[in-house]
TORTI-724504 format. One record per residue: x, y, z of N, C-alpha, C in turn; residue number from 1; residue in one letter. Coordinates in Angstrom, 3 decimals, decimal comma, always signed. Layout:
// TORTI-724504
     neast    nnorth       nup    caeast   canorth      caup     ceast    cnorth       cup  num  residu
         X         Y         Z         X         Y         Z         X         Y         Z  NUM       A
...
***
This chain:
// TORTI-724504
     neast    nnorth       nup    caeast   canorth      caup     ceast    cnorth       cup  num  residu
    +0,810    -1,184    +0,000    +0,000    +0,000    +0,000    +0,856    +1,252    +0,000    1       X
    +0,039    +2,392    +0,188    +0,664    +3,622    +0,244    +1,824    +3,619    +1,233    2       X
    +1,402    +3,011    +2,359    +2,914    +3,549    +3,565    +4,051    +2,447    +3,271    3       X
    +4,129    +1,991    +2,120    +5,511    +1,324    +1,391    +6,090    +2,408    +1,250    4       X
    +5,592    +3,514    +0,796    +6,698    +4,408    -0,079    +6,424    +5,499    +1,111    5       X
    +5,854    +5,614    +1,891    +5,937    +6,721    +2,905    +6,729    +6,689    +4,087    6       X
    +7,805    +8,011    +4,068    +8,821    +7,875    +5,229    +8,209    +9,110    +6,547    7       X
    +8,226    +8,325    +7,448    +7,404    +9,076    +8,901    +8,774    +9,265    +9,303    8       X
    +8,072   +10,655   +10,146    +9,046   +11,661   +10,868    +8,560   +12,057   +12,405    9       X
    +8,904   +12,233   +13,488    +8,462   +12,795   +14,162    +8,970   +14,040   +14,446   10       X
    +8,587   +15,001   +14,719    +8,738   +16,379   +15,232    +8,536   +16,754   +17,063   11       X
    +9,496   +16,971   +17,539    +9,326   +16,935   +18,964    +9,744   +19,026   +19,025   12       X
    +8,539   +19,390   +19,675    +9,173   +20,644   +20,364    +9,130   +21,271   +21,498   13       X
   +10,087   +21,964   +22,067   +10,884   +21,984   +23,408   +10,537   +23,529   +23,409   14       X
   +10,061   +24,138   +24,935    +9,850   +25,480   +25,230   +11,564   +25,565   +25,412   15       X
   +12,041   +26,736   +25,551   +13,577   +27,008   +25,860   +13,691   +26,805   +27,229   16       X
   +12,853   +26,818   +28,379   +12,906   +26,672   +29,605   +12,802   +25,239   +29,844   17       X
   +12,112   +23,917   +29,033   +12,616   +22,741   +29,239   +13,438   +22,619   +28,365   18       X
   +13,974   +22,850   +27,228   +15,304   +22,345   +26,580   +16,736   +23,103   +27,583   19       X
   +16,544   +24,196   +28,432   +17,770   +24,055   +29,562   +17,640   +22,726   +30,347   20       X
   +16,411   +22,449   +30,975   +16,560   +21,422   +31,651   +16,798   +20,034   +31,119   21       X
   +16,401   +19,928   +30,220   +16,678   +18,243   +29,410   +18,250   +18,423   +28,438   22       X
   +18,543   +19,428   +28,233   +19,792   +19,550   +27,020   +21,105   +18,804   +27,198   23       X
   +21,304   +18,423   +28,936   +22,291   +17,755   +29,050   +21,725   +15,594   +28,931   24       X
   +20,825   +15,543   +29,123   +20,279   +14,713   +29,057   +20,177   +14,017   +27,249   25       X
   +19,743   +15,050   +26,335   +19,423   +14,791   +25,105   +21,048   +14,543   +24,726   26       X
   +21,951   +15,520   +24,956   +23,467   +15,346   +24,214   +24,196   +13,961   +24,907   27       X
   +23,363   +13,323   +26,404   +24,504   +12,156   +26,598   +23,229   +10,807   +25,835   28       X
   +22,219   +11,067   +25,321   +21,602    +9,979   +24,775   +21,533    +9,957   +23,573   29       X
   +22,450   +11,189   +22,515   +22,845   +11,401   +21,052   +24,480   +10,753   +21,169   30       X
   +24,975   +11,184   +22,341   +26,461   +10,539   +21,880   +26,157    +9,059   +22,484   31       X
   +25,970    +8,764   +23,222   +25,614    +7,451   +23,275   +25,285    +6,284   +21,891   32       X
   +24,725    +7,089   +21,019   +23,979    +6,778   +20,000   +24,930    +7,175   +18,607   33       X
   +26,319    +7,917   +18,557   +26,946    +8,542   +17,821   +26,736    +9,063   +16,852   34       X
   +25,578   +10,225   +17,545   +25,234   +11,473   +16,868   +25,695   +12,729   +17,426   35       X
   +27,123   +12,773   +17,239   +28,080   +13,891   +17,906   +26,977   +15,275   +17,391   36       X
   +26,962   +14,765   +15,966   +26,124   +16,443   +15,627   +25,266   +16,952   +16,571   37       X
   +23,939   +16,037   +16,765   +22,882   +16,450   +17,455   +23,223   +16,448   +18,716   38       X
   +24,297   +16,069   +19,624   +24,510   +16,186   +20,858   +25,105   +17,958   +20,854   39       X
   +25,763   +18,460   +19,957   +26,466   +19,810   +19,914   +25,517   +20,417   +19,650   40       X
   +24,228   +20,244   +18,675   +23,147   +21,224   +18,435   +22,510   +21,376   +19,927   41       X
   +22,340   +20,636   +20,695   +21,664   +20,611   +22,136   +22,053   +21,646   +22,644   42       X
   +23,190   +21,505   +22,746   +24,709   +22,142   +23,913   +24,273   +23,969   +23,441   43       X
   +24,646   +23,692   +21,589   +24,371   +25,017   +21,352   +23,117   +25,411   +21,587   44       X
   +22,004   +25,192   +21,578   +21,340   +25,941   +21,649   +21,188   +26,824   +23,104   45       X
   +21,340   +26,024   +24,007   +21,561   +26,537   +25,147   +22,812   +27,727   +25,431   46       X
   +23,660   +27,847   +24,899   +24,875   +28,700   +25,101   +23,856   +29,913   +24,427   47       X
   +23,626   +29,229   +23,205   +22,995   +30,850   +22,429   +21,868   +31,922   +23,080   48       X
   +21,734   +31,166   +23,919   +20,717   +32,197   +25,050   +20,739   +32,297   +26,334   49       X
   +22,356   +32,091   +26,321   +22,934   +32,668   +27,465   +23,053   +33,979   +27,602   50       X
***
């Protein structure tokens, strides 16, 4: 059927006041997983609104 050829995505979004609190959490369960990228996008986003 149709969802042969259909690729699902999920979209998760984070107020900035829980992505301080979860950001160290998300970057040790991306490197865990060796997604250095998305563990540094975490990190950054948090610095950037420092």
């Amino acid at each position: 059927g149709v969802d042969d050829f259909v690729k699902r995505q999920s979209v998760i979004s984070y107020s900035q006041q829980r992505l301080e609190h979860t950001a160290g959490d998300i970057a040790l369960m991306a490197r865990s997983e060796g997604l250095e990228g998305h563990a540094r996008s975490a990190e950054s986003r948090i610095r950037a609104n420092e």
